[in-house]
NUZAVEX-348349 format. One line per 5 residues: their letters; for each residue x negated, y, z negated of C-alpha. Coordinates in Angstrom, 1 decimal. Each point is the difference from the previous one (the first is absolute). Example, Ala and Ser with C-alpha at 12.3 -4.5 7.8 and 13.67 -1.06 7.14 Angstrom:
NUZAVEX-348349
AS> -12.3 -4.5 -7.8 | -1.4 3.4 0.7
This chain:
NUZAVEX-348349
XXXXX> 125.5 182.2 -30.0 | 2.7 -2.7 0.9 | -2.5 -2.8 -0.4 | -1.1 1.0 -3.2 | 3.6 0.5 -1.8
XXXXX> 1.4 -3.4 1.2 | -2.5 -1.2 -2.5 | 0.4 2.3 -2.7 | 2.7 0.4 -2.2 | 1.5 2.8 -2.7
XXXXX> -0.8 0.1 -3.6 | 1.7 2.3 -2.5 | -2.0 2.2 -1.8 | 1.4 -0.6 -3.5 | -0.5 -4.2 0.2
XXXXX> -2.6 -2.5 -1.0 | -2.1 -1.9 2.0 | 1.6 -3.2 -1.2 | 3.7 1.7 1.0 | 0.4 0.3 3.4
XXXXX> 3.1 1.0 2.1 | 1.6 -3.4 2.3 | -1.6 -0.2 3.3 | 2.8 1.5 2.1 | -1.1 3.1 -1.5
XXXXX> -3.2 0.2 3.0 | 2.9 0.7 2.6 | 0.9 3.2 -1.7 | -4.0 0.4 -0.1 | -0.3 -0.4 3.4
XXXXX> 3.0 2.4 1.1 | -1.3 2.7 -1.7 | -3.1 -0.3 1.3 | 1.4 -0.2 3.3 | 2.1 3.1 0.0
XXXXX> -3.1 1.6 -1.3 | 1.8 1.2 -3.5 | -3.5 -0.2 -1.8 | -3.4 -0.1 1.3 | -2.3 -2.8 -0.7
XXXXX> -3.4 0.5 -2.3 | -2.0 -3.1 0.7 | -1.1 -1.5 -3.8 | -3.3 -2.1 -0.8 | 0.0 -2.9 -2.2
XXXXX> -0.9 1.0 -3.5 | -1.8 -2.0 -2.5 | 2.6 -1.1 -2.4 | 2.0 -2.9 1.1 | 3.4 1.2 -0.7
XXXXX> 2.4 2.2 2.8 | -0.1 3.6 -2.3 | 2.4 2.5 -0.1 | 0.3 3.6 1.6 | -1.1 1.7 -3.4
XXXXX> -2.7 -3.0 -0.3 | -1.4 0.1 3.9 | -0.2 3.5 0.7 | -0.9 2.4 -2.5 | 1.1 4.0 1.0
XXXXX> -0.4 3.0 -1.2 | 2.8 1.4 -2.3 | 0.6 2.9 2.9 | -0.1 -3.1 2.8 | 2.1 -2.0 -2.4
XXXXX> 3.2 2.7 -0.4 | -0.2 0.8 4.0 | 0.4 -4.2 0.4 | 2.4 0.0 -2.3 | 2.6 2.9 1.9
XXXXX> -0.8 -1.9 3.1 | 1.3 -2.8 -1.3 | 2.8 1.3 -1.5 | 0.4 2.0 3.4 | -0.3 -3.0 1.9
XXXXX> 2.3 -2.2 -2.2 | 2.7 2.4 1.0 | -0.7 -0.1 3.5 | -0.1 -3.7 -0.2 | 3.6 -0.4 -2.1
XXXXX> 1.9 2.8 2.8 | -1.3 -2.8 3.0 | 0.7 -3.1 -2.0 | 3.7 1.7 -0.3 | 0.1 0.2 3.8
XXXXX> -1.4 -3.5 0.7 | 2.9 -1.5 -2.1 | 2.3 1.6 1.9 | -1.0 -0.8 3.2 | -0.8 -3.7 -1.4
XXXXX> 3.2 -0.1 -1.0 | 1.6 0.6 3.5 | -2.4 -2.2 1.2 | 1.3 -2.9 -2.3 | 3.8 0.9 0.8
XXXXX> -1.3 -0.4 3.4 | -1.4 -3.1 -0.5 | 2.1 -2.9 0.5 | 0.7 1.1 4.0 | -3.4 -0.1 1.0
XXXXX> -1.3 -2.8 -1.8 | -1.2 -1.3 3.5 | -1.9 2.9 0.2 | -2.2 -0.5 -3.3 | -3.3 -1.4 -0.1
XXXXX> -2.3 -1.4 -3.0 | -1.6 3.5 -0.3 | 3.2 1.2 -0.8 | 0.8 -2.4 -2.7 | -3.3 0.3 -1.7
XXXXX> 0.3 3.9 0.5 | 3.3 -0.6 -2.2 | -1.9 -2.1 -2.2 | -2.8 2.5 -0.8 | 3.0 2.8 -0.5
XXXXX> 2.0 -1.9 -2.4 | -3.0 -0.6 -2.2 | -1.2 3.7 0.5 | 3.3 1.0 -1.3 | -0.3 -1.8 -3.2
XXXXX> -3.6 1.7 -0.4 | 0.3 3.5 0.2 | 3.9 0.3 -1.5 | -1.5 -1.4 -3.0 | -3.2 2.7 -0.4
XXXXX> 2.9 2.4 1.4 | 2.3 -0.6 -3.3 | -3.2 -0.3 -2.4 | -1.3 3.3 1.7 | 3.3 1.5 -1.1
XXXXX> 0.4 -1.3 -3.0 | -3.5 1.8 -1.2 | 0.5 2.9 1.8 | 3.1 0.8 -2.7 | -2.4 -0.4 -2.8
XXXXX> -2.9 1.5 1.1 | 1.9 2.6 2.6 | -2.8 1.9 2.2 | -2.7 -2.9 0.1 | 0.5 -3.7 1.9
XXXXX> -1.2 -2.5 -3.0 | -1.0 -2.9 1.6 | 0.7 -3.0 -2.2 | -1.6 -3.5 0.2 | 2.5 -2.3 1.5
XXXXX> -0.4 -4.2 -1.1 | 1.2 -2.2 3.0 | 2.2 -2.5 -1.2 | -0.8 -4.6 0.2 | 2.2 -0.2 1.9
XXXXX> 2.7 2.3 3.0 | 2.2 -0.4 2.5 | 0.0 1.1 3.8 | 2.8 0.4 2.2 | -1.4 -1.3 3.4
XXXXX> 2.5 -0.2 3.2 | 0.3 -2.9 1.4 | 2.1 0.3 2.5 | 2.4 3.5 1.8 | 2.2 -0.5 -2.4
XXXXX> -0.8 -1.3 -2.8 | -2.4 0.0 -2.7 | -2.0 -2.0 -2.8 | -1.6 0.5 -3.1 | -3.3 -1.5 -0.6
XXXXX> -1.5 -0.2 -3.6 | -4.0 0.6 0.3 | -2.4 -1.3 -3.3 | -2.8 2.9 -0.6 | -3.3 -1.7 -0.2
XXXXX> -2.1 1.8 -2.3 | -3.6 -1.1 0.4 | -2.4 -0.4 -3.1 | -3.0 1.8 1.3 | -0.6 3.6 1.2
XXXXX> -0.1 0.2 4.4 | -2.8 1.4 1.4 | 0.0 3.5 1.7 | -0.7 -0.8 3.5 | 0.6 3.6 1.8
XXXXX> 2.9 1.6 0.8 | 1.8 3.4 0.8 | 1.4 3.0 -1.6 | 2.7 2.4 1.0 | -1.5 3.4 0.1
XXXXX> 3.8 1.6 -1.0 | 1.2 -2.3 -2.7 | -3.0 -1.5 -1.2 | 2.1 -3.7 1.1 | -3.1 -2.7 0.0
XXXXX> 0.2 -3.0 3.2 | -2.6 -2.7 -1.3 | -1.1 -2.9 2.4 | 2.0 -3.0 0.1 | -2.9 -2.1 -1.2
XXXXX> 0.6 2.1 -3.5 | 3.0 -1.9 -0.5 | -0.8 -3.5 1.1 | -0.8 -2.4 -2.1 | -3.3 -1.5 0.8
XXXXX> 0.0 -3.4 1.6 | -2.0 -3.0 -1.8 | -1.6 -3.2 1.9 | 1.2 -2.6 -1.3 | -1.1 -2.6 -2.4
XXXXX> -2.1 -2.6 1.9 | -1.2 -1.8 -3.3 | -3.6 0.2 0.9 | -2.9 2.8 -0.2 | -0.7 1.3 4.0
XXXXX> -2.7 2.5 0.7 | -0.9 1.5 2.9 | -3.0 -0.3 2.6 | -1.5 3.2 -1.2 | -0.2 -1.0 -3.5
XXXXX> -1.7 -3.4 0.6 | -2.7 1.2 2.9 | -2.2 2.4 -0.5 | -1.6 1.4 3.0 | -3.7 1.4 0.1
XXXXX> -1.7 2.0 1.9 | -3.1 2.2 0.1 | -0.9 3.0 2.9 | -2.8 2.1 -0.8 | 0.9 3.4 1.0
XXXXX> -2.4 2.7 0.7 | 1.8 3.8 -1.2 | -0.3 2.6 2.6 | -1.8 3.3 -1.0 | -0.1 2.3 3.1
XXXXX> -2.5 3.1 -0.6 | -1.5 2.3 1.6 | -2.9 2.1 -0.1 | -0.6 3.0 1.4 | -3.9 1.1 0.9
XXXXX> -2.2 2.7 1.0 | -0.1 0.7 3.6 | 0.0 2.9 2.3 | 2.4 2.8 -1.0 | 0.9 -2.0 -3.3
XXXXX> -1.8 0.8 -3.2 | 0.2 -2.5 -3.1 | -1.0 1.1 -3.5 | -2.5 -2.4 -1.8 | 0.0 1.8 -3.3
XXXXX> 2.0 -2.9 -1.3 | -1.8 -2.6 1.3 | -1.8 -2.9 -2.0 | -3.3 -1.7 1.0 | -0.2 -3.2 -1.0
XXXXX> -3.4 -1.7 0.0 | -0.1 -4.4 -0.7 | -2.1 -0.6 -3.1 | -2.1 -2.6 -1.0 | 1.5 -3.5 0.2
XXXXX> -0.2 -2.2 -3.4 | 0.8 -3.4 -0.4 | 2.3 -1.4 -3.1 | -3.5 -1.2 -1.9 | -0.7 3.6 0.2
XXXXX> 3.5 1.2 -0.9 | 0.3 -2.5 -2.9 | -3.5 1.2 -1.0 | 0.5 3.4 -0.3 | 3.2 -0.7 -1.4
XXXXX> -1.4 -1.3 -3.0 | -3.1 2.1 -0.6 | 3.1 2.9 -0.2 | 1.7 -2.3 -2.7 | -3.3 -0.4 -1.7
XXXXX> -0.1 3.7 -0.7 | 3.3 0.5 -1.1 | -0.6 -2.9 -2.6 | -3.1 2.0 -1.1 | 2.0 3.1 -0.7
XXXXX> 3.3 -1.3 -0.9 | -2.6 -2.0 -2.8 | -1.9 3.1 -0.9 | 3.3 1.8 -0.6 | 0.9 -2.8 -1.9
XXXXX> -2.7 0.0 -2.3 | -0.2 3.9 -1.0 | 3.6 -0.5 -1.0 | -1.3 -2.5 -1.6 | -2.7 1.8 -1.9
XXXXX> 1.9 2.7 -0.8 | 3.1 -2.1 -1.7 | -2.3 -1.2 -2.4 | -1.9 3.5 -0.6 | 3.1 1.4 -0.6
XXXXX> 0.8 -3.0 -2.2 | -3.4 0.2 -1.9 | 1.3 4.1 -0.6 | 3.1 -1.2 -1.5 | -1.7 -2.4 -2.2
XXXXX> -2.3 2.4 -1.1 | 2.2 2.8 -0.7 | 2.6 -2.4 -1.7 | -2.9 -1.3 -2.3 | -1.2 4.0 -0.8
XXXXX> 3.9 0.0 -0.9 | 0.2 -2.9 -2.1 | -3.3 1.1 -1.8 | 1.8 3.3 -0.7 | 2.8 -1.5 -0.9
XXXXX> -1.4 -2.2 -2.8 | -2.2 2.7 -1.2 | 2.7 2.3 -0.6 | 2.2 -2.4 -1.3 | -3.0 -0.8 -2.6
XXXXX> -0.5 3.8 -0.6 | 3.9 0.1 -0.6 | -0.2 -3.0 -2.8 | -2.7 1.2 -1.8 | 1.4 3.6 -0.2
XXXXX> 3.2 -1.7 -0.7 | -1.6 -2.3 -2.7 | -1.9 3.2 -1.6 | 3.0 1.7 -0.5 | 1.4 -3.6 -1.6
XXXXX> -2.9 0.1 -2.3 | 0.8 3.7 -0.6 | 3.5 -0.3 -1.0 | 1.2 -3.8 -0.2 | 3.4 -0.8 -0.2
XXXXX> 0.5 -3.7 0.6 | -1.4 -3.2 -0.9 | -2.4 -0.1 3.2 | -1.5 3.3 -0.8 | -1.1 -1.1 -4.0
XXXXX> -1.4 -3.4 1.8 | -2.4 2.4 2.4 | -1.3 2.2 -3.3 | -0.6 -3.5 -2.2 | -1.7 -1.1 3.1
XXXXX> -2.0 3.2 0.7 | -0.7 0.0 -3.8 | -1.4 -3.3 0.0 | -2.2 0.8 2.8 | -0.9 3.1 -1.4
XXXXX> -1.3 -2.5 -3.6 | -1.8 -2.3 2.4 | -1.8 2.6 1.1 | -1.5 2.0 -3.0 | -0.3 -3.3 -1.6
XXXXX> -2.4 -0.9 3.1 | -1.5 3.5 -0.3 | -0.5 0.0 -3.8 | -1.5 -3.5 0.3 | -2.2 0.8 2.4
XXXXX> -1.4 3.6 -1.4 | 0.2 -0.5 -3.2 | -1.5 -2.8 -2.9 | 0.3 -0.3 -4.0 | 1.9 2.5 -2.1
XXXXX> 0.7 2.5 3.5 | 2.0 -2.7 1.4 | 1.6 -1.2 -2.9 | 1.5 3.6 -0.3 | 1.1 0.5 3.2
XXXXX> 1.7 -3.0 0.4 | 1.8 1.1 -3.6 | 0.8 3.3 1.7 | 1.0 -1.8 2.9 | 2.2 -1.8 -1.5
XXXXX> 1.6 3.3 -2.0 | 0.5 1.3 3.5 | 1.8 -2.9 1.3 | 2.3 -0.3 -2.8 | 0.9 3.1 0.0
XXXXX> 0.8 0.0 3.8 | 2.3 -2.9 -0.8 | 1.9 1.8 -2.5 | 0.0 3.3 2.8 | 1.9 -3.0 2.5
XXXXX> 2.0 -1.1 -2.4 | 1.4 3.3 -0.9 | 0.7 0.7 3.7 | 1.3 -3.5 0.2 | 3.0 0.8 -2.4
XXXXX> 0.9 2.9 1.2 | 0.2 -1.0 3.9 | 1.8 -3.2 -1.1 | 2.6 2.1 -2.0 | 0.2 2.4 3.2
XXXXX> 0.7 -3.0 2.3 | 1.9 -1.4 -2.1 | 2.6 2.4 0.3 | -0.7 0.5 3.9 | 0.5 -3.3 0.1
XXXXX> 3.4 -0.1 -2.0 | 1.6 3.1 2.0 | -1.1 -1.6 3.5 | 1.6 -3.5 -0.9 | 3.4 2.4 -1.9
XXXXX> -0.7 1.7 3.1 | 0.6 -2.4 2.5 | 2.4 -1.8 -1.4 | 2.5 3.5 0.4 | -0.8 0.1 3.9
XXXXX> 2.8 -0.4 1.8 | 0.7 -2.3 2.6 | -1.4 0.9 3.5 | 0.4 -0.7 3.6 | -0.7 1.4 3.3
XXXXX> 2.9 0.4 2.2 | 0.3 -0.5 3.8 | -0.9 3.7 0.8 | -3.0 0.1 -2.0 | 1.5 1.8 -3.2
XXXXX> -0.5 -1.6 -3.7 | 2.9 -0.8 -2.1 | 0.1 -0.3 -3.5 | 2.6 -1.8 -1.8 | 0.2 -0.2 -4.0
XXXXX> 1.0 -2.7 -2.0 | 1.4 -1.2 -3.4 | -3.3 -1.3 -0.7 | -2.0 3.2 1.3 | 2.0 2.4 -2.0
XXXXX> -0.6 -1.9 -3.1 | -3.2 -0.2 0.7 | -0.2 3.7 0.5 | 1.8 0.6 -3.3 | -2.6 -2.2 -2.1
XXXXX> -2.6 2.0 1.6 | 1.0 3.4 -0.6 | 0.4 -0.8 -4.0 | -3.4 -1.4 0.2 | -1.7 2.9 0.9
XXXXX> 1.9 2.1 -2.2 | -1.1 -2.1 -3.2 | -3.5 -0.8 0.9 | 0.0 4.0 0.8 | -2.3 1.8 -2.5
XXXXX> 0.3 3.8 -2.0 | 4.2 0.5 1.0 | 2.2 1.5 -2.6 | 1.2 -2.2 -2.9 | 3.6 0.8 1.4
XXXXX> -0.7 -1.4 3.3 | -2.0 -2.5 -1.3 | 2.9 -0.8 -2.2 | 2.7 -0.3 2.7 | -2.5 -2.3 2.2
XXXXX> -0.1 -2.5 -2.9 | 3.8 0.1 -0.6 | -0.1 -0.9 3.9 | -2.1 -2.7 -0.6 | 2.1 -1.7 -2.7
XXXXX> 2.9 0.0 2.0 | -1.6 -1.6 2.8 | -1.5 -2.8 -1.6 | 3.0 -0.5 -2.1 | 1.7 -1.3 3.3
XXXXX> -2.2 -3.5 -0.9 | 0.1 -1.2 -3.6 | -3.3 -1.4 -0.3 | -2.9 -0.5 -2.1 | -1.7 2.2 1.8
XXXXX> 2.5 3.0 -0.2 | 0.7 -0.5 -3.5 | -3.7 0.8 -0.9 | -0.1 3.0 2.8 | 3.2 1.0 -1.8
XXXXX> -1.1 -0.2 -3.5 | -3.5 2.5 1.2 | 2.5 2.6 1.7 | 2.1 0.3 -3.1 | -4.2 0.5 -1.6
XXXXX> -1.0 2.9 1.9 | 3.6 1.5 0.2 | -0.4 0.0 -4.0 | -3.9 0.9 -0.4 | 0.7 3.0 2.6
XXXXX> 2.8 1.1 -1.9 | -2.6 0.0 -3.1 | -1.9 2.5 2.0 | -3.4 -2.4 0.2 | -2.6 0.9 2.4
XXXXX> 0.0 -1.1 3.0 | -3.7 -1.8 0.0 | 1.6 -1.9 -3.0 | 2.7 -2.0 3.0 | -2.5 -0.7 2.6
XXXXX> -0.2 -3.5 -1.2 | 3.8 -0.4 -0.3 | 0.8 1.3 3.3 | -3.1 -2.1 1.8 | 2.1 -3.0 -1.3
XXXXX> 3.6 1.4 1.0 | -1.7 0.7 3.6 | -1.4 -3.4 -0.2 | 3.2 -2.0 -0.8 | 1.8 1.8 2.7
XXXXX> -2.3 -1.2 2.5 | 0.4 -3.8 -1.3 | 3.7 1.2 0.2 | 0.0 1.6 3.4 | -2.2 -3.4 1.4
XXXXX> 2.6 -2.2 -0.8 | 1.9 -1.2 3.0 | 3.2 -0.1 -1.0 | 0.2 3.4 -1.2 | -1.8 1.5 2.5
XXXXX> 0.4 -2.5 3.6 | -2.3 1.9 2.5 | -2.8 -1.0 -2.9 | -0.1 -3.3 1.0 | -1.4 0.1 3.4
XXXXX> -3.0 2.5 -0.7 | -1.6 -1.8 -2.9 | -3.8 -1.5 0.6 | -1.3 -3.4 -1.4 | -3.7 -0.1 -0.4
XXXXX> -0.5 -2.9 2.6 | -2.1 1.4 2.5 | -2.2 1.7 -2.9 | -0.3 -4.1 -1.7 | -0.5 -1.0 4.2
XXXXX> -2.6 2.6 0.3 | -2.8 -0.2 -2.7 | 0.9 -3.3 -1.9 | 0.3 -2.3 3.3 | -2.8 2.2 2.6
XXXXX> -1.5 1.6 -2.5 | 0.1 3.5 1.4 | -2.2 -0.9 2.9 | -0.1 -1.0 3.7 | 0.1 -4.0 0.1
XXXXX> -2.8 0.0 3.0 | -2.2 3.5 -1.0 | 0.4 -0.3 -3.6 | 0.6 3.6 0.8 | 1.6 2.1 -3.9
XXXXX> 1.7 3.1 1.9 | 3.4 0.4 -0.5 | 0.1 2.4 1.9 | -1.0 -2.0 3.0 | 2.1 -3.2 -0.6
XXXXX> 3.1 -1.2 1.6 | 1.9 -3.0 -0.5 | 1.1 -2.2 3.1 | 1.1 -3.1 1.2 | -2.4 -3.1 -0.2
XXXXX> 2.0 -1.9 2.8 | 1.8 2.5 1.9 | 2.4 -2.8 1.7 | 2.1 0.1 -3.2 | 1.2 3.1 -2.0
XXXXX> -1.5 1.6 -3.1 | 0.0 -1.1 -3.2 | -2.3 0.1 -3.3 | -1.0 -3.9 1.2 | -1.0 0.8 3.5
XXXXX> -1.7 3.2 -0.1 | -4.2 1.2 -0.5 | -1.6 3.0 -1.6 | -2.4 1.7 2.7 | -1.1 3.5 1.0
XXXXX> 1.5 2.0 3.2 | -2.8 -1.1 2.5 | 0.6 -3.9 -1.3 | 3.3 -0.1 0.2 | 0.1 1.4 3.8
XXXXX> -2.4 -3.0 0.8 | 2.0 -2.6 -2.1 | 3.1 0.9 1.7 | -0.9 -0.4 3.5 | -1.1 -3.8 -1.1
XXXXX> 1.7 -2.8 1.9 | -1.6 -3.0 -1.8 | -1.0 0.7 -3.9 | -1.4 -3.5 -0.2 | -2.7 0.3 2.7
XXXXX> -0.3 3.9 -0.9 | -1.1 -0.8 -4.1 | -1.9 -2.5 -1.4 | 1.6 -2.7 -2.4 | -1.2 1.0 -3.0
XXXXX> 1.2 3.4 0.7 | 3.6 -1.2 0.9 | 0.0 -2.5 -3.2 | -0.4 3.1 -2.4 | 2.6 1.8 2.0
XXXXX> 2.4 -2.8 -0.7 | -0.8 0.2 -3.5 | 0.8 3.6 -0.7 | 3.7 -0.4 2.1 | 0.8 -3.4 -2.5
XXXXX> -0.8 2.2 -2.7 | 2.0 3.0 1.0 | 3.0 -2.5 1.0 | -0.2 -1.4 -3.8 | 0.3 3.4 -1.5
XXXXX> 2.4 1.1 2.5 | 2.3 -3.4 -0.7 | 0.8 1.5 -3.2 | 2.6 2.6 1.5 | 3.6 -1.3 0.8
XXXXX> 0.5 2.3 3.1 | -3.4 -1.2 1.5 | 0.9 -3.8 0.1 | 2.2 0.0 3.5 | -3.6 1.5 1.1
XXXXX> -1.7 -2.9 -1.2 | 2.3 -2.9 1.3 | 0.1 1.7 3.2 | -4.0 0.4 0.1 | -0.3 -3.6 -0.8
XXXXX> 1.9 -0.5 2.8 | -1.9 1.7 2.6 | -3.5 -1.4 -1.2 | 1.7 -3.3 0.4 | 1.4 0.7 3.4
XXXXX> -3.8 1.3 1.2 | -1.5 -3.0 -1.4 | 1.8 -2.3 1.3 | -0.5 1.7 3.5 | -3.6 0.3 -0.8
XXXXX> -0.1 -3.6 -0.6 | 2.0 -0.8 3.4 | -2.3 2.3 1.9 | -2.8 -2.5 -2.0 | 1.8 -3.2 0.9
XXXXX> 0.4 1.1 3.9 | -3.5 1.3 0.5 | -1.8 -3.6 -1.7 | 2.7 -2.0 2.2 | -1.3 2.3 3.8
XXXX> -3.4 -0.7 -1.6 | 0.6 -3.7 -0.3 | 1.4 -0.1 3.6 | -3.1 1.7 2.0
C-alpha cells in the first residue's frame, strides 16, 4: 500500500480534470493512507481521456449513495475533532522549535511543508462547507470550487523563519488520460497515478523524418505446420460390444476421367435447353392464342357496335322523318322523296308504255306535289316552334348567373348587373309572346313594356311604342282577339331586335352566331369529305390540315370520323397525298382566307398566320438548302 500512494495523489470530488489541487496536496494523500483513515479501491483506466469526478466515475445506487454520504459527513467530523488536536500539538511543537533546531532533519521540514499547504486546503472546504450548510441546513452541498492563475505558499525555510512563495497554475489545453488509480471506500476521496498529471514528454525536433528498423524491413518467413487431431476409437473385442446400427458402408465407384465428366456435363445441359425451349414455346403458343381470342372477340364487339349504332340511326332517322323539327330532318324527307320519284319513275318506265305511262307519271307527279306542300306545312310550323325554343334558350342563357366551383367542391353562383337585366328582359318576353291571358294582364304587360323600352329613345322604341298605344286602344274597343295576332307578332318581333341589341342588353353580345362555319361548310367543301366524297353530315368532322399550327378556317379539311383518325396521326402530308390532291386543298383555304379577310376581328389571325407559313417555309427551304449541300459533299 505504501508503494502505491507515494505515487498517487488526492483529487476532490467536486473539481475538473483541468483543476487540480498543488502538488503538496499528495503528502496529505499519503498520511491518510498511512494511518489507514480510508481504505483503498484499486480503479482501472476508463476510456475517456479526462480524470472524472466521484458522481462521473462511480455510479451508486440512491440507497448506496445516502449511506456514502452520512459516512462522509461522519467522517468529516471525525477528521475536523483530529485536525483540532494536531494544531495544538503542532503548535507546541513550533514553540519548541528554535531549541532543537540541531535536532531537525529534512523530513521534518518537508513534513512542515506538506502541513502548511494542507492547512490552506481543508480550512478553505471547512468555511465553504459551512457556509452551505446555513442555507441548505441538514444536507452537505458540495459546490464546484475554481483554483485560482495564480497562489501563494508559505514554505519554511529555516527554524525560525518563513517565506512566501507565489506558484503560476498551469492549466493544460487537453483532457489527461485516466491511467488507474484508487478510491477511498469511506469518503469516496479518488488517488489517480502520478502519470495522470504529467505532462507527456515530446522528442525533440531533429529537422529530418527518422523511421525505425521495423518499419523499413520486413521479415518473411514460411513453416508449414501440421494441426494435431488426437482420436480415438474404440472396437469390438472380448467383453466389449459396439452397435453398428449407425454405421455407413461406403463402396468406391467407378472412376471417370474429365472427357467423361465434361461429357456428361453437357449432354445434362442439352436437356435442359430442350425443356427450358419447349416451355418457351407453349408460352409462346398460347400468348398469341390468347391474343388471336382477344382479337376475335374485340372484332365480334366492334361488329356489334356498328350494327347497333346503325340500328340506332336509322330508328333515330325514322322518327326524324316522322316528326322533323330542324333543317337536317326536311333535307332527309326531300332526299327520301327524291329517291322515292326515282324509283316509280324507273318502275312506271319500265312496266308501263303509251297512254298508261303518261298517266302515271301525271299522277305521280300529283303525288309529289302534294307531298311537298305536306313538308312544307310541317316546315312552318317546326320553324315557328324552334324559333321560339331558340329565342328562350339564347334569353335564357343570357340570365344565368355567373358560376364557379369552389375549393371544396361546391358551386357558387354570383349575379350581376348584366344578368339581372338580362333576366328582367326575359321575363317580359315571355309574358308578351304568351298567348289566351286576360286583357287585364295583357294590359299591364304592355304598359311594362313601354316603360322599359322608353329607357332608350330610339327608332326602334318609338315604333314599338306607337303599336303598344295600338293594342292598348283596339283592346279597349273590345276587338277579338284573332283580329291582334298580327299586331302582337310584330310587337314580339321588335322586342327581340330590341332585346339583341348589345347595349341594352350586354350579356347579348357574347352568345350571338355568324353563319361562317355554315358559308365554310357547303360553299367551300361542299358538304362532303375532301378524300371520300363522302355527303353525311352526320359522319363529318372538321380538323386540322397541318396539325403543327392551330385551327383556323385556312388550315383546316372536311373528312369523315375514320379519315380524320388516319389524317391526324400523319407526320408528313407531302409524302402521305399526292400533289394534285394538296394543290386543291390549298385552293379551298385561299378561298376561305379571302372571305374570311372581310371581318375586322379576324385580321390579327391572318397577319399572324402569314407569319407562321412564312416561318415553316423558310425552315422548309433551310432543311432543302442543308440536305442538297450533304448531297453535294458525299
Amino acid at each position: 500500500m505504501e508503494d502505491a500512494s507515494d505515487s498517487c495523489f488526492e483529487v476532490p470530488p467536486e473539481g475538473s480534470g483541468a483543476e487540480q489541487p498543488p502538488a503538496s496536496s499528495q503528502g496529505n494523500a499519503v498520511r491518510e493512507a498511512e494511518n489507514g483513515d480510508a481504505a483503498e479501491k484499486p480503479l482501472l483506466p476508463e476510456s475517456s481521456g479526462p480524470v472524472r469526478s466521484e458522481e462521473g466515475c462511480n455510479q451508486m445506487p440512491p440507497q448506496e449513495q445516502s449511506i456514502l454520504e452520512e459516512q462522509e459527513q461522519s467522517s468529516l467530523a471525525q477528521w475536523e475533532q483530529h485536525e483540532e488536536v494536531r494544531r495544538e500539538e503542532q503548535t507546541s511543537q513550533n514553540s519548541a522549535l528554535p531549541e532543537n533546531t540541531a535536532s531537525g532533519t529534512v523530513t521534518e521540514s518537508m513534513t512542515e511543508d506538506n502541513e502548511t499547504i494542507r492547512r490552506t486546503g481543508p480550512n478553505f472546504e471547512k468555511t465553504m462547507q459551512s457556509e452551505n450548510q446555513e442555507h441548505f441546513p441538514g444536507k452537505v452541498v458540495q459546490q464546484d470550487y475554481h483554483m485560482p492563475d495564480v497562489i501563494t505558499v508559505r514554505v519554511q525555510t529555516d527554524s525560525d523563519s518563513f517565506q512566501e512563495v507565489v506558484v503560476k497554475i498551469e492549466r493544460p489545453t487537453y483532457n489527461k488520460p485516466f491511467l488507474g488509480g484508487f478510491r477511498s471506500m469511506r469518503t469516496g476521496v479518488e488517488f489517480h497515478n502520478a502519470g495522470s498529471q504529467t505532462r507527456c514528454k515530446k522528442r525533440p525536433n531533429k529537422g529530418t523524418q527518422s523511421f525505425c528498423r521495423e518499419t523499413q524491413t520486413v521479415w518473411e518467413k514460411n513453416k508449414p505446420l501440421q494441426t494435431r487431431n488426437t482420436t480415438s476409437t474404440q472396437m469390438t473385442k472380448i467383453g466389449l460390444y459396439v452397435s453398428n446400427m449407425t454405421d455407413k458402408l461406403i463402396s468406391p465407384g467407378k472412376y471417370f476421367t474429365a472427357e467423361e465428366y465434361h461429357k456428361r456435363r453437357l449432354e445434362a445441359v442439352i436437356v435442359l435447353q430442350k425443356y427450358f425451349r419447349r416451355w418457351h414455346a407453349i408460352n409462346v403458343v398460347q400468348n398469341l392464342r390468347e391474343q388471336k381470342r382477344l382479337r376475335l372477340l374485340w372484332e365480334a364487339d366492334e361488329e356489334l357496335r356498328k350494327k347497333n349504332e346503325k340500328e340506332e340511326k336509322l330508328r333515330k332517322e325514322y322518327e326524324r322523318k316522322l316528326n322533323p323539327k330542324t333543317k337536317e330532318d326536311f333535307e332527309l324527307l326531300y332526299h327520301d322523296l327524291e329517291l322515292w320519284m326515282q324509283e316509280e319513275t324507273e318502275r312506271i318506265n319500265r312496266t308501263l308504255t303509251g297512254a298508261e305511262r303518261k298517266a302515271a307519271l301525271c299522277a305521280l307527279l300529283e303525288q309529289e306535289a302534294q307531298l311537298i306542300a305536306c313538308f312544307g306545312r310541317h316546315k312552318l310550323n317546326a320553324n315557328e316552334e324552334n324559333q321560339h325554343k331558340a329565342i328562350l334558350h339564347l334569353l335564357d342563357k343570357c340570365a344565368q348567373p355567373k358560376r364557379w366551383k369552389a375549393y371544396d367542391g361546391k358551386i357558387t353562383e354570383m349575379d350581376t348587373q348584366d344578368t339581372l337585366r338580362a333576366r328582367e328582359l326575359l321575363e317580359i318576353y315571355r309574358s308578351i309572346s304568351t298567348k289566351d291571358i286576360p286583357k287585364d294582364e295583357r294590359t299591364d304587360v304592355l304598359l311594362t313594356l313601354r316603360c322599359t323600352v322608353k329607357e332608350h329613345e330610339c327608332k326602334l322604341t318609338q315604333e314599338i311604342v306607337e303599336l303598344i298605344d295600338r293594342e292598348i286602344d283596339l283592346i279597349s274597343r273590345e276587338v277579338k282577339e284573332c283580329n291582334l295576332e298580327g299586331l302582337r307578332k310584330r310587337i314580339c318581333t321588335l322586342f327581340l331586335q330590341y332585346i339583341k341589341i348589345p347595349k341594352v342588353n350586354p350579356k347579348v353580345a357574347g352568345l350571338l352566331k355568324l353563319t361562317d362555319l355554315q358559308y365554310l361548310i357547303e360553299n367551300i367543301w361542299n358538304c362532303q369529305s375532301a378524300l371520300s366524297a363522302w355527303g353525311e353530315l352526320y359522319d363529318l368532322v372538321m380538323v386540322r390540315w397541318d396539325k403543327k399550327h392551330e385551327w383556323s378556317p385556312w388550315n383546316t379539311i372536311l373528312l369523315t370520323k375514320e379519315e380524320a383518325d388516319a389524317h391526324l396521326k400523319l407526320c408528313n402530308l407531302q409524302e402521305a397525298y399526292e400533289a394534285a390532291f394538296i394543290f386543291r386543298i390549298k385552293q379551298k383555304h385561299i378561298r376561305a382566307k379571302n372571305y374570311f379577310a372581310q371581318i375586322p376581328a379576324m385580321s390579327s389571325f391572318l397577319h399572324r398566320s402569314d407569319n407562321q407559313a412564312n416561318a415553316s417555309s423558310y425552315e422548309t427551304h433551310n432543311s432543302s438548302m442543308k440536305s442538297a449541300e450533304v448531297k453535294e459533299v458525299h
